[in-house]
One Martini backbone bead per residue (centre of mass of N, CA, C, O) as a GRO file, in nm:
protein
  113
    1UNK     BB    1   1.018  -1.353  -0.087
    2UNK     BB    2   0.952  -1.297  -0.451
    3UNK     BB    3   0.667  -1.373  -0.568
    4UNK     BB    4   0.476  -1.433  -0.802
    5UNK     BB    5   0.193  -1.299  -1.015
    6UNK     BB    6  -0.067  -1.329  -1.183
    7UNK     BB    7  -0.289  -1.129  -1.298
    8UNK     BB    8  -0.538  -1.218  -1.160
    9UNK     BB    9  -0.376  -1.168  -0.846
   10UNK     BB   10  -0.400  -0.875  -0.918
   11UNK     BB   11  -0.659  -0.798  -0.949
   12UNK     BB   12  -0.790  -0.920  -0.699
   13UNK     BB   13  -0.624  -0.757  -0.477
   14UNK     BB   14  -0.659  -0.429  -0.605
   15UNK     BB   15  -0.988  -0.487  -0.608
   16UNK     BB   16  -0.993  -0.496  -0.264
   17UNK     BB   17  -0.833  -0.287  -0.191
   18UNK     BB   18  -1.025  -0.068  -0.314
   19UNK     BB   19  -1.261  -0.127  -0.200
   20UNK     BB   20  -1.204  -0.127   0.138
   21UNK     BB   21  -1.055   0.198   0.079
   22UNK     BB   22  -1.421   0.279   0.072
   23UNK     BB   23  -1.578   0.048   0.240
   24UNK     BB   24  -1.698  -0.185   0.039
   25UNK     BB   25  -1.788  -0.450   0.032
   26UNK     BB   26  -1.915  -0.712  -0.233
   27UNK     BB   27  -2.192  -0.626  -0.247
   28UNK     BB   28  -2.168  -0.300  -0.313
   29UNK     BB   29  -2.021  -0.318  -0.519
   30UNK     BB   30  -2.198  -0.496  -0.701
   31UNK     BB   31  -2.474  -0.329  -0.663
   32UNK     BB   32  -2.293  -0.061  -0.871
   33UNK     BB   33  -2.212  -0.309  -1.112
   34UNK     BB   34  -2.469  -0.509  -1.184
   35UNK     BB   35  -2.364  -0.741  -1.000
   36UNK     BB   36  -2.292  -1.038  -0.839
   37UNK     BB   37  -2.159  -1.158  -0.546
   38UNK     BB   38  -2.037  -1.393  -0.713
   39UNK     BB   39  -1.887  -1.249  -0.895
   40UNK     BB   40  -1.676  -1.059  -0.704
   41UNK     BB   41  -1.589  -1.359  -0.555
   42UNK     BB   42  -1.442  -1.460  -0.826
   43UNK     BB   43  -1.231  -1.233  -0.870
   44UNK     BB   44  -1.106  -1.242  -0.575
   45UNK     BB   45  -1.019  -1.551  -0.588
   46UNK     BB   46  -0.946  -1.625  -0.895
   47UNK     BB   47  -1.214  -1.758  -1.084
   48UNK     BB   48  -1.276  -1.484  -1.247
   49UNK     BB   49  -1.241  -1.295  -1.575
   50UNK     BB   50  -1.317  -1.027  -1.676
   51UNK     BB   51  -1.421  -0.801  -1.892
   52UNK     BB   52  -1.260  -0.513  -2.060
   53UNK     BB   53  -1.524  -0.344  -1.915
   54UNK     BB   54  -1.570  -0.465  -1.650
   55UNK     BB   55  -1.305  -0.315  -1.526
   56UNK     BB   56  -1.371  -0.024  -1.622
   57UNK     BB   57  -1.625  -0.002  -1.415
   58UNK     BB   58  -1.491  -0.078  -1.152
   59UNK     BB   59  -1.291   0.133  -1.167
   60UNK     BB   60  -1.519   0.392  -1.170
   61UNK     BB   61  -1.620   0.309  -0.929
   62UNK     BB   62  -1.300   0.325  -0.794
   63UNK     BB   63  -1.173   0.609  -0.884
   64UNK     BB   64  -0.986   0.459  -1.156
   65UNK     BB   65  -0.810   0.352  -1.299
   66UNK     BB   66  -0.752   0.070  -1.468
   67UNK     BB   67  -0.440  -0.002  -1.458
   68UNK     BB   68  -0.457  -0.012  -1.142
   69UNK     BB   69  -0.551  -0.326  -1.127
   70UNK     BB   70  -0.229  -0.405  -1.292
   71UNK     BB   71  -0.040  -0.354  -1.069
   72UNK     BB   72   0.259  -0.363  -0.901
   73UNK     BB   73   0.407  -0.364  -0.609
   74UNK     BB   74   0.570  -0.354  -0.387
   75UNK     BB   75   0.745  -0.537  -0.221
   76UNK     BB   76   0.712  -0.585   0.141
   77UNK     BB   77   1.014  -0.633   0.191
   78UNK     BB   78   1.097  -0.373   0.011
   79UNK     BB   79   0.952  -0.181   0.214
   80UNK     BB   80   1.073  -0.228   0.464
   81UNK     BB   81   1.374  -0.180   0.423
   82UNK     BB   82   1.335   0.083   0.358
   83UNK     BB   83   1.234   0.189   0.623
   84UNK     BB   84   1.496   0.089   0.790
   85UNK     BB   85   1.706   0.284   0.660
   86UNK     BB   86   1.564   0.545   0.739
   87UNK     BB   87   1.570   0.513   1.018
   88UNK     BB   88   1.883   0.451   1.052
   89UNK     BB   89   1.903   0.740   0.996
   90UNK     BB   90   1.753   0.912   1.140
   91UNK     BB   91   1.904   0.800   1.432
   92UNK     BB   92   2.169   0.936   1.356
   93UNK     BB   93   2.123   1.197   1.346
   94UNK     BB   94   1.975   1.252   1.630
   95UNK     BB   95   2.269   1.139   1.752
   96UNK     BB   96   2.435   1.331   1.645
   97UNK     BB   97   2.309   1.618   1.753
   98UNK     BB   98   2.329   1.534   2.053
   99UNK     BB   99   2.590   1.482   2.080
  100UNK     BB  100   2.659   1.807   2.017
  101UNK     BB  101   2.476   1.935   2.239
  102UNK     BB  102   2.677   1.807   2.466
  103UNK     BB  103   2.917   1.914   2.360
  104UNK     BB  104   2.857   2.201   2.420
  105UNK     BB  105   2.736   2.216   2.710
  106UNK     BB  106   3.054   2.137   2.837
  107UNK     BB  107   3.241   2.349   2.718
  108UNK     BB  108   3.145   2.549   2.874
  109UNK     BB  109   3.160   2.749   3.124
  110UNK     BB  110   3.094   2.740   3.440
  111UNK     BB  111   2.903   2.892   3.688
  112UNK     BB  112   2.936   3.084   3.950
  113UNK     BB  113   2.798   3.109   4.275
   0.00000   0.00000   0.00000
């Protein structure tokens, strides 16, 4: 099922996501963008929207684009589909490969002892 989400909810999961890939706490943002941590839990919960001055500072903090804050990523499901369609591709692969090495293996006239 494919959820709209709206600017908010893009903002609030990107900013979680790219903090948390620094290892940063909710408290150690604030403290480095010189806001309260209730303030940076009001943007993750989607309760408060930013001033785009401080998007840009947040983004700074975080090492990014400010644009990538506003980004919406690939469906999850359809993700993972792609990622399914890839594996089944990649085993009729290795699976004709074996096959034919099987194949290979058995045409040979076999050696008497």
């Amino acid at each position: 099922m494919n959820k709209k989400r709206n600017i908010r909810e893009v903002l609030a999961s990107n900013l979680r996501e790219n903090r948390r890939k620094l290892g940063l706490t909710q408290e150690k943002l604030a403290e480095m963008a010189n806001v309260s941590l209730h303030y940076i839990s009001m943007i993750e919960t989607c309760n408060k929207y930013p001033k785009p001055e401080m998007v840009e500072h947040l983004a700074n903090i975080l090492g990014i684009e400010s644009y990538k804050l506003f980004t919406v990523e690939d469906d999850t499901d359809e993700r993972l589909e792609r990622l399914h369609r890839l594996i089944i591709k990649d085993v009729k692969i290795i699976v004709r490969e074996v096959v034919d090495e099987i194949k290979s293996v058995e045409s040979k006239p076999k050696k008497k002892k």
